[in-house]
N, C-alpha and C positions, 0 to 999 in steps of 0.2 A: 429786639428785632434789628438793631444798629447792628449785633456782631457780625453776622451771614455776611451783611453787605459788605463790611469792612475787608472781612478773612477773605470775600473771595476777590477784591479790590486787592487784597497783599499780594493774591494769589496771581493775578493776572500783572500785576508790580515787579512779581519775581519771574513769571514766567514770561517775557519782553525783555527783562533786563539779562535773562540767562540766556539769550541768545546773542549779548553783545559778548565781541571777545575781549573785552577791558576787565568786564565785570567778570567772565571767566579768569584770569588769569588774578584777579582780587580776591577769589575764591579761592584757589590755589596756594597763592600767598597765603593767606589763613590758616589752610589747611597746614600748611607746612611749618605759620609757625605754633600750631597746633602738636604737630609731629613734635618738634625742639623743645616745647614744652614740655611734653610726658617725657622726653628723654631727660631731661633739664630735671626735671620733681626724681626718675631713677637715679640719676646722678647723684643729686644730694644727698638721699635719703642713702647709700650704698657708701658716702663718704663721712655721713656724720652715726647714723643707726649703726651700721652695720658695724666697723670699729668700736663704739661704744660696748654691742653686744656682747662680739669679741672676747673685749678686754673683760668680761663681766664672765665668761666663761674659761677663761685662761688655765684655772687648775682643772677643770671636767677636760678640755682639749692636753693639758699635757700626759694627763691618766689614759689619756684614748692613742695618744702616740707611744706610749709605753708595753698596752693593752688593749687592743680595739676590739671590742664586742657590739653588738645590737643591742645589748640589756645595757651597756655602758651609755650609751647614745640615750636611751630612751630616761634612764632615769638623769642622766644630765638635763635633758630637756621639759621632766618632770620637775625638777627640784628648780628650775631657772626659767621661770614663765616667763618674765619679762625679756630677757636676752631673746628666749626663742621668739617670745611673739616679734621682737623686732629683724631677728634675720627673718622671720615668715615674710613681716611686711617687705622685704625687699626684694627676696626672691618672688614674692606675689607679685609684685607691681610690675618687676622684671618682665615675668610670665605675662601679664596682662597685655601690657604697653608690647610686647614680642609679635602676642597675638593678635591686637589690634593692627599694627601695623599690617603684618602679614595678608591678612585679610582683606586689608587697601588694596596691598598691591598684587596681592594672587587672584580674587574675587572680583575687586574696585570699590566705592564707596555706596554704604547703601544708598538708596532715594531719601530716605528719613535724615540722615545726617549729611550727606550734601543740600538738602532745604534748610535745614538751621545752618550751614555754611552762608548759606543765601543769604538768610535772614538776619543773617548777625553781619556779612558785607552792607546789605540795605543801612543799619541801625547805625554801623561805622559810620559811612557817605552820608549820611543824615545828620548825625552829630557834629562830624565837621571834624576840621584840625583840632579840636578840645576833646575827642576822643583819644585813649592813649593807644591803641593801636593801629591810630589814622596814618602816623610816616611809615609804617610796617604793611599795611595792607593795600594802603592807597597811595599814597607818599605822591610821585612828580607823574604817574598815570597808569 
């Protein structure tokens, strides 16, 4: 019987604090470096995966430059699961983190994830400077 009270006690927490524009622009911050981050994980993953992959498929790629077919491609990607699955992951994640984005900023953010923005600035501001996103999200105001 505690929870109701509490969640709508969170609720009335966030919705007070979202009308300050401190704590907007706290949210923001997050959000962005929310952004930096999925870009940060494509990054990596396209600098360390994806050359790995590559190199692991180097004799299938020079056979395809000599003779490019669709049956070439497919049994290279046949015979080389691991390489493929790791360019997949990167071009997936590409695609994901493209389309997440895009979505922010064509559509905006849903309601559901600008509340876990909320909730997760509250849990920052709560914690204090011993959280490690505290000079990033809250930092001098």
């Amino acid at each position: 019987m505690d929870r109701p009270e509490h969640k709508s006690e969170l609720t009335d927490e966030i919705g007070t604090a979202s009308l300050d524009p401190k704590f907007q622009k706290q949210v923001q911050r997050l959000h962005n470096l929310t952004v930096w981050g999925r870009w940060s994980i494509v990054a990596l993953l396209w600098l360390t995966v994806a050359p790995l992959s590559l190199w692991k498929l180097r004799y299938e790629i020079t056979l395809l430059q000599q003779h490019f077919t669709w049956t070439a491609v497919k049994y290279g990607i046949a015979y080389n699961h691991l390489p493929a699955m790791g360019l997949a992951l990167c071009v997936g994640m590409t695609a994901a983190v493209l389309i997440w984005q895009s979505r922010n900023i064509l559509v905006g953010m849903p309601q559901e994830e600008q509340r876990r923005l909320e909730k997760q600035v509250n849990r920052i501001r709560q914690q204090g400077s011993t959280h490690p996103l505290w000079k990033w999200v809250v930092g001098n105001g």
